[in-house]
N, C-alpha and C positions, 0 to 999 in steps of 0.2 A: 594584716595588710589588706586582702582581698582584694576582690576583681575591678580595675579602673575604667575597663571598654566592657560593654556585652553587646553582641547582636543577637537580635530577637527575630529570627523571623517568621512573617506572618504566614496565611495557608494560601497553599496552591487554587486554581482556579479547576476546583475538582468534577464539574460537571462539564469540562472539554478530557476528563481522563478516560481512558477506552474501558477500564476497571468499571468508573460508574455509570458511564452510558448502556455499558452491557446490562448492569443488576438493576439500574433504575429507569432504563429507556422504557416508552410504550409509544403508542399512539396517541397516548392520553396527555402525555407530558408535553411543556412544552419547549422550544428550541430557540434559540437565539435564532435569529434567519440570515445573519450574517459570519458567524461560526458553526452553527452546529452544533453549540454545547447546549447541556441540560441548562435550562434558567434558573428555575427553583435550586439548584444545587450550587450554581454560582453565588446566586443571592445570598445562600446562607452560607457561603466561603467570606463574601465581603460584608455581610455582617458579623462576625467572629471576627477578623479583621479588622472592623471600626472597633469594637469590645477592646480586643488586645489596644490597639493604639490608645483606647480611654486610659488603659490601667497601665499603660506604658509610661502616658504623659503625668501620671500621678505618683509612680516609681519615681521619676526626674527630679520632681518637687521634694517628693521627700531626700531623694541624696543626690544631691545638687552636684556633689563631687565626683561622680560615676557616670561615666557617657552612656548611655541607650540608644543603641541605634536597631531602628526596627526598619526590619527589609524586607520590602515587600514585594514577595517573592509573586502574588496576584497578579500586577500591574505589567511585572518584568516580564510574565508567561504570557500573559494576554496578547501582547503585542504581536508575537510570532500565530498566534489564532487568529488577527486581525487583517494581519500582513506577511503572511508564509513565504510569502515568493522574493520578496523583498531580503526575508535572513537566508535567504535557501532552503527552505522548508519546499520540495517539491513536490512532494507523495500529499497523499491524504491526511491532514492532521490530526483526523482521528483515530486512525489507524495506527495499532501497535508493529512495530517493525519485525518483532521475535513473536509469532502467535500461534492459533489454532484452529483460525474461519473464523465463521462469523464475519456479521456487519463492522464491526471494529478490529477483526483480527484476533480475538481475546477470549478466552476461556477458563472462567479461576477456578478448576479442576485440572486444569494443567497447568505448571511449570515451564518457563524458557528452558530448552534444553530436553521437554520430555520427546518421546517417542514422533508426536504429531505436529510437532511445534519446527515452524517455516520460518525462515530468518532472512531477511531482507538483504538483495543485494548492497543496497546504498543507505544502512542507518542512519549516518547524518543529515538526511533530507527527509526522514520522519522525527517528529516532535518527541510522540512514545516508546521508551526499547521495548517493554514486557506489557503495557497496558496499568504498568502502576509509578515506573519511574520512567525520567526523562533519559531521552537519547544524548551521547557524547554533546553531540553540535548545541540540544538544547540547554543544555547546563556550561556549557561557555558561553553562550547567548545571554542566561539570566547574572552568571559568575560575570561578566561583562557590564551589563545592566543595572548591578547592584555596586560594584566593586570599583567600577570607573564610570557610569552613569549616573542618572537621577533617581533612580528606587529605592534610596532611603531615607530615613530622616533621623536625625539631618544626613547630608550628603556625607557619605563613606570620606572621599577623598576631603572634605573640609575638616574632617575629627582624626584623621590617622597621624601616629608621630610619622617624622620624614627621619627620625634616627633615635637609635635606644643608647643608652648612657652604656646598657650592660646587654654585653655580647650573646645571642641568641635568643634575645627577651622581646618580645614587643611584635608589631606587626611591620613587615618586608615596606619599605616607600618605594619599590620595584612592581609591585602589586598591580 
């Protein structure tokens, strides 16, 4: 029988993460001047990203019968680094919420949770929990984004069934 829907999704927009601004920030690097994020590490997030999309669109071809829907999980995150204030992002967007100092809050020698590690009154108004995954608010923003917006291709809500023949099967049209 095998799989009739897959989502694919593409890579995060990793040089707005506090993980790699920490290990790969300098003086030397350079910055977007409108987020803050590493460039060079974005650049090669959306190139990986067009790659996947080539070999996505030639999966399709070949099984014409199996939807691929790639989600692009880049776009969906960007937005909130573009426009923080706008989703509620109110804190610092580079800044991890659960940290240990530092310029980003982040130390990957520590663990959320260890001994030196500060945890944000208001998580949902920073982007990063730990400096490697996103906050509650930020993954209903992108879960939002991809699931009921335009982040993917083709459009989530254009390919989902709106009812399954067989009871527990298939994806919710509650979604």
């Amino acid at each position: 029988m095998g799989a009739k829907t897959l989502v694919v999704p593409g890579n995060f927009p990793i040089g707005c993460f506090p993980l790699y601004l920490t290990t790969y920030g300098s003086d030397k690097e350079e910055y977007d001047p409108i987020t803050g994020c590493l460039t060079k590490l974005n650049e090669f997030a959306e190139y990986h990203n067009k790659m996947l999309q080539t070999k996505l669109n030639h999966i399709r071809e070949l099984n014409p019968k199996v939807t691929v829907i790639y989600a692009d999980y880049y776009n969906a995150v960007m937005q909130i680094y573009h426009s923080p204030y706008e989703y509620g992002f109110q804190n610092e967007t580079l800044k991890a919420c659960c940290g240990c100092g530092g310029p980003f809050n982040f130390d990957s020698t520590m663990k959320c949770g260890d001994l030196c590690k500060t945890v944000c009154d208001e998580p949902n108004t920073y982007v990063s929990w730990d400096g490697v995954h996103l906050t509650e608010g930020a993954y209903k923003l992108l879960f939002k984004s991809l699931f009921q917006g335009s982040f993917t291709t083709p459009e989530f809500y254009s390919v989902r069934p709106t009812s399954t023949s067989q009871a527990g099967v298939g994806l919710s049209s509650s979604i």
